[in-house]
CHARMM-style PDB file with segment names, atoms N, HN, CA, C and O in Angstrom:
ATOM      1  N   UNK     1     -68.363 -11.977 128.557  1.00  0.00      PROA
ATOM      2  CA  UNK     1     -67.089 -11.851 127.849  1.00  0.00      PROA
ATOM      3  C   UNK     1     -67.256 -10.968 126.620  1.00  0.00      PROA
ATOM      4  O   UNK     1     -68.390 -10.730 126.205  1.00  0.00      PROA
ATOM      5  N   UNK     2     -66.081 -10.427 125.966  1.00  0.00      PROA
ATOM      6  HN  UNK     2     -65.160 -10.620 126.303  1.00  0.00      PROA
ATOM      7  CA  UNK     2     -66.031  -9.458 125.315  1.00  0.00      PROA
ATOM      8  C   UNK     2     -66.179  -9.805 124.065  1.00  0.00      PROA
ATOM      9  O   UNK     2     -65.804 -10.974 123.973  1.00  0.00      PROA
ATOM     10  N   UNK     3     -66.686  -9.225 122.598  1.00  0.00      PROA
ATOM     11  HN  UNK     3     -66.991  -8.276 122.672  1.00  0.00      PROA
ATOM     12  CA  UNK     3     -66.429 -10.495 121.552  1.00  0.00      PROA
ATOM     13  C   UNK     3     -65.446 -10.207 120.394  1.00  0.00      PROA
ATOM     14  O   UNK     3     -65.792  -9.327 119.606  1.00  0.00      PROA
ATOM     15  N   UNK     4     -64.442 -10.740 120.217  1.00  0.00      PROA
ATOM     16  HN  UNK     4     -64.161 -11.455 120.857  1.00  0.00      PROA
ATOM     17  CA  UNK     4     -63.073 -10.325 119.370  1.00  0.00      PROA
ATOM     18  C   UNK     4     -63.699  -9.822 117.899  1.00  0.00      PROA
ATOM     19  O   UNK     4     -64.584 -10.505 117.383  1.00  0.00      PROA
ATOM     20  N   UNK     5     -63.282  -8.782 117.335  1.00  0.00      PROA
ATOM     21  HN  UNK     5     -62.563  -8.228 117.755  1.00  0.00      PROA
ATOM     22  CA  UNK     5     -63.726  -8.518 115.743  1.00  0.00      PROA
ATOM     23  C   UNK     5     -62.883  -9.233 114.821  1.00  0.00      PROA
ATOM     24  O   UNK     5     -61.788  -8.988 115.328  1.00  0.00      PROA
ATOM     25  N   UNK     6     -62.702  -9.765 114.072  1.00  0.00      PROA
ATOM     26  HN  UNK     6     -63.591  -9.963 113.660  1.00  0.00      PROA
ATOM     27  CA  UNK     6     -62.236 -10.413 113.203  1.00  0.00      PROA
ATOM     28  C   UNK     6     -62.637  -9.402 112.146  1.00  0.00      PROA
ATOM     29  O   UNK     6     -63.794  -9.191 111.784  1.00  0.00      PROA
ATOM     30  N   UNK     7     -61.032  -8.520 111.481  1.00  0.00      PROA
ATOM     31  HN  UNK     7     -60.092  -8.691 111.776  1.00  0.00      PROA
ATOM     32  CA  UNK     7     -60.941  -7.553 110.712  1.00  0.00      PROA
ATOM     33  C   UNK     7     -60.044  -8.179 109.403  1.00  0.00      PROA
ATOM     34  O   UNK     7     -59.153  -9.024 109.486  1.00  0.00      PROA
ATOM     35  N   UNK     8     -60.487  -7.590 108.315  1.00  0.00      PROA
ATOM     36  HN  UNK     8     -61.211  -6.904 108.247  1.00  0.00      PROA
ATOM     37  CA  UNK     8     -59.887  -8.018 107.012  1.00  0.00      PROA
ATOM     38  C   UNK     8     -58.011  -7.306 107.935  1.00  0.00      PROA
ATOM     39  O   UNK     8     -57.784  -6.504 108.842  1.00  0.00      PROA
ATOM     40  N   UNK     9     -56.995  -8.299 106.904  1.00  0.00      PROA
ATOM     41  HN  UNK     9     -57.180  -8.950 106.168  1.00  0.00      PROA
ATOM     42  CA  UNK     9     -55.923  -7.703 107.332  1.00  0.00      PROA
ATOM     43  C   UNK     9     -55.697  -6.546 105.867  1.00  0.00      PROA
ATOM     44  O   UNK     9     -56.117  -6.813 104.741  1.00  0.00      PROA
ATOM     45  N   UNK    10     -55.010  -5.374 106.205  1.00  0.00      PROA
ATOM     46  HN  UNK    10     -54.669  -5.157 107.120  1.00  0.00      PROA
ATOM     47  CA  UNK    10     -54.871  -4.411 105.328  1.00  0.00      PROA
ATOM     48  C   UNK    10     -53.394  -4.752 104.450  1.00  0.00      PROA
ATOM     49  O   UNK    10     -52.863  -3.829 103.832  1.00  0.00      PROA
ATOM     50  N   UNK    11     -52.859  -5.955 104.446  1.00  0.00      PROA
ATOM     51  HN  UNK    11     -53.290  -6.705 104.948  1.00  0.00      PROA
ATOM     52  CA  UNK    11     -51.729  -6.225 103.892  1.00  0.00      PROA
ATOM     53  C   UNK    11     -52.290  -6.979 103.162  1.00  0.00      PROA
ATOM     54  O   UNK    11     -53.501  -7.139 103.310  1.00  0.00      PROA
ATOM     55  N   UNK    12     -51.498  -7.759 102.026  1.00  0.00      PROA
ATOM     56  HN  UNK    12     -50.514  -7.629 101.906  1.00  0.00      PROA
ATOM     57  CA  UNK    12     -51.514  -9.015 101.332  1.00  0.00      PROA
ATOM     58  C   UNK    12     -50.038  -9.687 101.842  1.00  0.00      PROA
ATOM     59  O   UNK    12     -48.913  -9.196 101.931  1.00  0.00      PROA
ATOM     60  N   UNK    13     -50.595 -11.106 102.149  1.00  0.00      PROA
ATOM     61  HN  UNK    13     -51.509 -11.506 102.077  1.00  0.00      PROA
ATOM     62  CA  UNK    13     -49.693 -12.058 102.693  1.00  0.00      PROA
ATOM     63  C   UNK    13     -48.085 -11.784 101.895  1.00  0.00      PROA
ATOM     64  O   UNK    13     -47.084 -11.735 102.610  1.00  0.00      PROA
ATOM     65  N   UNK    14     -47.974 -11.625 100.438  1.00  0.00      PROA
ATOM     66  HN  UNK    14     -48.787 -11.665  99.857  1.00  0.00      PROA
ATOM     67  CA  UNK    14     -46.882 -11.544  99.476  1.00  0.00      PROA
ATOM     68  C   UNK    14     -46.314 -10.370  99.771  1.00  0.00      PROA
ATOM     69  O   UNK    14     -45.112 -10.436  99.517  1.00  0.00      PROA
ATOM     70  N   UNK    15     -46.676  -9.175 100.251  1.00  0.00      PROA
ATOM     71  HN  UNK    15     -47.653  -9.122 100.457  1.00  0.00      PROA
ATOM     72  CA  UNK    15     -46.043  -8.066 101.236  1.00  0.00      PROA
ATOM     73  C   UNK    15     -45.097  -8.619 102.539  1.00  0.00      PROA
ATOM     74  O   UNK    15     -44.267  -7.983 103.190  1.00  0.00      PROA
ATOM     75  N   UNK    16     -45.536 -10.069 102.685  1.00  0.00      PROA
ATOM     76  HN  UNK    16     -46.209 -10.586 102.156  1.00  0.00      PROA
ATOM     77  CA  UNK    16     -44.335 -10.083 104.297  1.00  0.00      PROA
ATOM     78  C   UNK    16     -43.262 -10.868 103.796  1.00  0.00      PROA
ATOM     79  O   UNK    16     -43.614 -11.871 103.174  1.00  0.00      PROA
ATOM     80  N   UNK    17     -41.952 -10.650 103.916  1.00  0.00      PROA
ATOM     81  HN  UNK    17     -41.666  -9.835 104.421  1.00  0.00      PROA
ATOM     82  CA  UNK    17     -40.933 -11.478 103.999  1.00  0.00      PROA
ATOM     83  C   UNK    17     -41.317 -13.195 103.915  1.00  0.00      PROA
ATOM     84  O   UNK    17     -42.493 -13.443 104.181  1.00  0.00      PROA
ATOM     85  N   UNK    18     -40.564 -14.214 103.621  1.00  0.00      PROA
ATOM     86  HN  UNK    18     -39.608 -14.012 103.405  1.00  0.00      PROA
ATOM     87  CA  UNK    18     -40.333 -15.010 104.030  1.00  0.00      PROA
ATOM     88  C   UNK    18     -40.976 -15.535 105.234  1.00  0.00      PROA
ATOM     89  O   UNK    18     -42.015 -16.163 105.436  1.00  0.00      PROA
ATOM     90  N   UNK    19     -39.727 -14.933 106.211  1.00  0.00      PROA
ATOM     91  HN  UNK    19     -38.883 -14.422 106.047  1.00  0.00      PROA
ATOM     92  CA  UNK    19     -39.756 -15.354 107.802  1.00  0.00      PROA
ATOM     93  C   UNK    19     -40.873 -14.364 108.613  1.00  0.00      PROA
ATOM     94  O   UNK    19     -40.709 -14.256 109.828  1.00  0.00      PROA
ATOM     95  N   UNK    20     -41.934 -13.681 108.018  1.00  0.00      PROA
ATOM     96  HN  UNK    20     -42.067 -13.769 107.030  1.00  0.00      PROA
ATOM     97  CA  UNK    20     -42.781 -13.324 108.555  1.00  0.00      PROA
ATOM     98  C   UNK    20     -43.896 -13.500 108.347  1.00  0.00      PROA
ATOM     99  O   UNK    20     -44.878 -13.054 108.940  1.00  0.00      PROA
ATOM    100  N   UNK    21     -43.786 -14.517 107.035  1.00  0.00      PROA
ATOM    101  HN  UNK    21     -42.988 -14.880 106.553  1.00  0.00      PROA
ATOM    102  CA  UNK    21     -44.843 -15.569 106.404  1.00  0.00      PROA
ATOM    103  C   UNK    21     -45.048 -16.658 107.442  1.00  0.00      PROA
ATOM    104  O   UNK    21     -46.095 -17.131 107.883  1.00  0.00      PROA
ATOM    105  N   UNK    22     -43.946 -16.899 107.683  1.00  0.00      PROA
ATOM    106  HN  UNK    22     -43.095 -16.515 107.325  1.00  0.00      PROA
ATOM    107  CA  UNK    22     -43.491 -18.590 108.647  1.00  0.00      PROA
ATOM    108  C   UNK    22     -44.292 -17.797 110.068  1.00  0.00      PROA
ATOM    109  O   UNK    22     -45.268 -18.346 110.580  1.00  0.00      PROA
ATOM    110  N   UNK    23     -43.849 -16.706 110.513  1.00  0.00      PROA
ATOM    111  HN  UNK    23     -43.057 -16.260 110.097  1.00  0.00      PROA
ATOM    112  CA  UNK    23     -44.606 -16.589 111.462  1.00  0.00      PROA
ATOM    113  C   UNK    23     -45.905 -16.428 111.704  1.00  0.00      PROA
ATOM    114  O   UNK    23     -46.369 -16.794 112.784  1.00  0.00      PROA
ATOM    115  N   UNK    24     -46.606 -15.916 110.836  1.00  0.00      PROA
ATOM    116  HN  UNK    24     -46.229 -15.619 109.959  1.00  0.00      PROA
ATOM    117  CA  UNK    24     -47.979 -15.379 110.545  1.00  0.00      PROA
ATOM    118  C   UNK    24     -48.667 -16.798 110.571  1.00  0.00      PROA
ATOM    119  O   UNK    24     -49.741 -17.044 111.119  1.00  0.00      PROA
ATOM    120  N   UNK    25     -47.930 -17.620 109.940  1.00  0.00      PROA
ATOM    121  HN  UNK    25     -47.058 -17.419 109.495  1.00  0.00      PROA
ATOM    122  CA  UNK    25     -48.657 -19.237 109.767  1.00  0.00      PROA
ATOM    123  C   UNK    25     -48.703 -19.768 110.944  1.00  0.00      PROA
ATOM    124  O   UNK    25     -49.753 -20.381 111.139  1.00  0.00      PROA
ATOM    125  N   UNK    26     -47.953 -19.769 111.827  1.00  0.00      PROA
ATOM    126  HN  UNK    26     -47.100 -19.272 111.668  1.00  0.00      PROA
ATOM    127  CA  UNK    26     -47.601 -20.088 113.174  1.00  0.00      PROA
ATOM    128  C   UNK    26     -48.484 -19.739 113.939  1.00  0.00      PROA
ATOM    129  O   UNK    26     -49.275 -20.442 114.568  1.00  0.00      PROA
ATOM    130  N   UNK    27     -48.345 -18.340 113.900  1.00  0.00      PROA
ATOM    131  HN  UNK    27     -47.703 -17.769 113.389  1.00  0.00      PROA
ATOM    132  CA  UNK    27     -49.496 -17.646 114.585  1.00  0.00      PROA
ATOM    133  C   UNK    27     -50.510 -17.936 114.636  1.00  0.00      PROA
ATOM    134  O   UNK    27     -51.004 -18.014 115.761  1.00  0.00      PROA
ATOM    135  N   UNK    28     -51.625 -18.352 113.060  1.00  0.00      PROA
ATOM    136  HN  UNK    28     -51.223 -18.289 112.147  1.00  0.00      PROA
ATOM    137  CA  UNK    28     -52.723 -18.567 113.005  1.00  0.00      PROA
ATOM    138  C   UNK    28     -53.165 -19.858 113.278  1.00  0.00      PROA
ATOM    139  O   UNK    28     -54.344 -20.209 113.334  1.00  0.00      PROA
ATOM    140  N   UNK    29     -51.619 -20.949 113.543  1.00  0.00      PROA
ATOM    141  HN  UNK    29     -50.661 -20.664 113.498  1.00  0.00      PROA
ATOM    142  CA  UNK    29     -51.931 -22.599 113.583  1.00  0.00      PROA
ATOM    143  C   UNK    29     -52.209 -22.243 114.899  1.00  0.00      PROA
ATOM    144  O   UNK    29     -53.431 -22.190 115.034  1.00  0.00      PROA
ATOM    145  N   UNK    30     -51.519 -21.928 116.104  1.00  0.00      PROA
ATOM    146  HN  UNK    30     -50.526 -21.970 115.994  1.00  0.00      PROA
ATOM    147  CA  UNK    30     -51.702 -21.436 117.406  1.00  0.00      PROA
ATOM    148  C   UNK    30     -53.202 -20.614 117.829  1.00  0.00      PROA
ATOM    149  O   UNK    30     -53.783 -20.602 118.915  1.00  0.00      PROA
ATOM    150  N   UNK    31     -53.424 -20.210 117.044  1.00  0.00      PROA
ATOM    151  HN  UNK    31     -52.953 -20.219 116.162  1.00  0.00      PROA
ATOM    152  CA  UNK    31     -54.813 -19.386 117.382  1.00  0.00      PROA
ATOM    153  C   UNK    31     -55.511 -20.607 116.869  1.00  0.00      PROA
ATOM    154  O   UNK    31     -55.773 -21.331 117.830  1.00  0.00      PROA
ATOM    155  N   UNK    32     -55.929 -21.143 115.704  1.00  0.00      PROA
ATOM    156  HN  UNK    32     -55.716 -20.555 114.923  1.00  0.00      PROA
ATOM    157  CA  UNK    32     -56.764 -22.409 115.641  1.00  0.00      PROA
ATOM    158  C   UNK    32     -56.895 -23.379 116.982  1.00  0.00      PROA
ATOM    159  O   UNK    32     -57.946 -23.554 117.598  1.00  0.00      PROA
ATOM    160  N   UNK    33     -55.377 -24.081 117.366  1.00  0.00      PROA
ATOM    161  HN  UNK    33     -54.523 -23.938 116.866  1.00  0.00      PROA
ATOM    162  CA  UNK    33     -55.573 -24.610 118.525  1.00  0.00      PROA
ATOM    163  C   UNK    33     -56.025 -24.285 119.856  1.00  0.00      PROA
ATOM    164  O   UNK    33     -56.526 -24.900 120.797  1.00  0.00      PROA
ATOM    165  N   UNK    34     -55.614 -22.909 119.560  1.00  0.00      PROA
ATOM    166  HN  UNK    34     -55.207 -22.410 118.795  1.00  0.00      PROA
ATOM    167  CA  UNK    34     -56.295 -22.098 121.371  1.00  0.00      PROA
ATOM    168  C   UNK    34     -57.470 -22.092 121.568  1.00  0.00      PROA
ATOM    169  O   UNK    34     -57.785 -22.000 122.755  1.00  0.00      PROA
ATOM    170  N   UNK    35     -58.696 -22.189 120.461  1.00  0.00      PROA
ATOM    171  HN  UNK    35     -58.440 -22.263 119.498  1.00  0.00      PROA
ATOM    172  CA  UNK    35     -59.471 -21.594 120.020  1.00  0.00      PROA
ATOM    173  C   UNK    35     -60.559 -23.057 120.071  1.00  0.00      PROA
ATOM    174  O   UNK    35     -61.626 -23.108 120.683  1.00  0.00      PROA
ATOM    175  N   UNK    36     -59.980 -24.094 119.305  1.00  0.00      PROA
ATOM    176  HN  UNK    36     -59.114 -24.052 118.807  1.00  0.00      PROA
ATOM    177  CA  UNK    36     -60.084 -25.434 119.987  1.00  0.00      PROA
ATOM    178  C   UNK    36     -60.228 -26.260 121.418  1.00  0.00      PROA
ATOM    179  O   UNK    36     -61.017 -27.064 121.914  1.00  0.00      PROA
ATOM    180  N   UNK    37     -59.237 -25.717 121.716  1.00  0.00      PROA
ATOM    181  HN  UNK    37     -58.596 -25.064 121.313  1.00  0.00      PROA
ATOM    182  CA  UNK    37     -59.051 -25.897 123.397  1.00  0.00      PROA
ATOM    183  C   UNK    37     -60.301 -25.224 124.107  1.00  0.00      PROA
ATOM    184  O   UNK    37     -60.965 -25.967 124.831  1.00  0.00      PROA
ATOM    185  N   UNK    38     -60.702 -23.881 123.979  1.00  0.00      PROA
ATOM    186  HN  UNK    38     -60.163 -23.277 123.391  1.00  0.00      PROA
ATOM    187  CA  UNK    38     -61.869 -23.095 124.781  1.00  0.00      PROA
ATOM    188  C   UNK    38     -62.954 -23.720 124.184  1.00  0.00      PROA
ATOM    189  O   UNK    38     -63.976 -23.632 124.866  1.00  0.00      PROA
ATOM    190  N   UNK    39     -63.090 -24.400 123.003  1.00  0.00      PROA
ATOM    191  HN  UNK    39     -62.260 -24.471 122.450  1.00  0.00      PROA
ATOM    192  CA  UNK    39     -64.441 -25.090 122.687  1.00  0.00      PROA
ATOM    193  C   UNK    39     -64.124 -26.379 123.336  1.00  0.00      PROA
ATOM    194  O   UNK    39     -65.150 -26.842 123.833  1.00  0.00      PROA
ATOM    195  N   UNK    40     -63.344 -26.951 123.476  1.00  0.00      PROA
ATOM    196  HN  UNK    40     -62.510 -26.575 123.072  1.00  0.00      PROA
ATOM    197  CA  UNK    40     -63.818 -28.538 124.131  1.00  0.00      PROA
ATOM    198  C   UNK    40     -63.881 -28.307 125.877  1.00  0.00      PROA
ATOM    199  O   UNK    40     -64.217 -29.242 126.604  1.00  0.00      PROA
ATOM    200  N   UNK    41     -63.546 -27.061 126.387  1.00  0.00      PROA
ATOM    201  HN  UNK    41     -63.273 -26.301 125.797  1.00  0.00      PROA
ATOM    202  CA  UNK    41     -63.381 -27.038 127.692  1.00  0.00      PROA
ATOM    203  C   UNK    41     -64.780 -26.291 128.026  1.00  0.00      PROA
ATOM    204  O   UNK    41     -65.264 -26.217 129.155  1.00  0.00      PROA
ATOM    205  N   UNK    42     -65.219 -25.870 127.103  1.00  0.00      PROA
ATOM    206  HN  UNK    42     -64.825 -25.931 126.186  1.00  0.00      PROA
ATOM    207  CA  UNK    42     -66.795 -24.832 127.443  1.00  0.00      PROA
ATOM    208  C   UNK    42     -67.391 -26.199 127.592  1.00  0.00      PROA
ATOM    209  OT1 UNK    42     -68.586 -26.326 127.860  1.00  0.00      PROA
TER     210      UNK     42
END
């Protein structure tokens, strides 16, 4: 398998809207859990 880079992001969080804060958080709660899931299933 391939191995993901984990890159600084070139924004600061206070650059996104609101509602693209809410998503970004979302996003990263979702990647925690996915990420979870492939470790208890390995």
């Amino acid at each position: 398998m391939g191995t993901i880079a984990h890159t600084q992001e070139p924004f600061s969080i206070s650059d996104l809207s609101p509602e693209q804060q809410k998503i970004l958080i979302d996003i990263r709660r979702r990647k925690t859990e996915l990420l979870l899931q492939i470790q208890v299933s390995n």
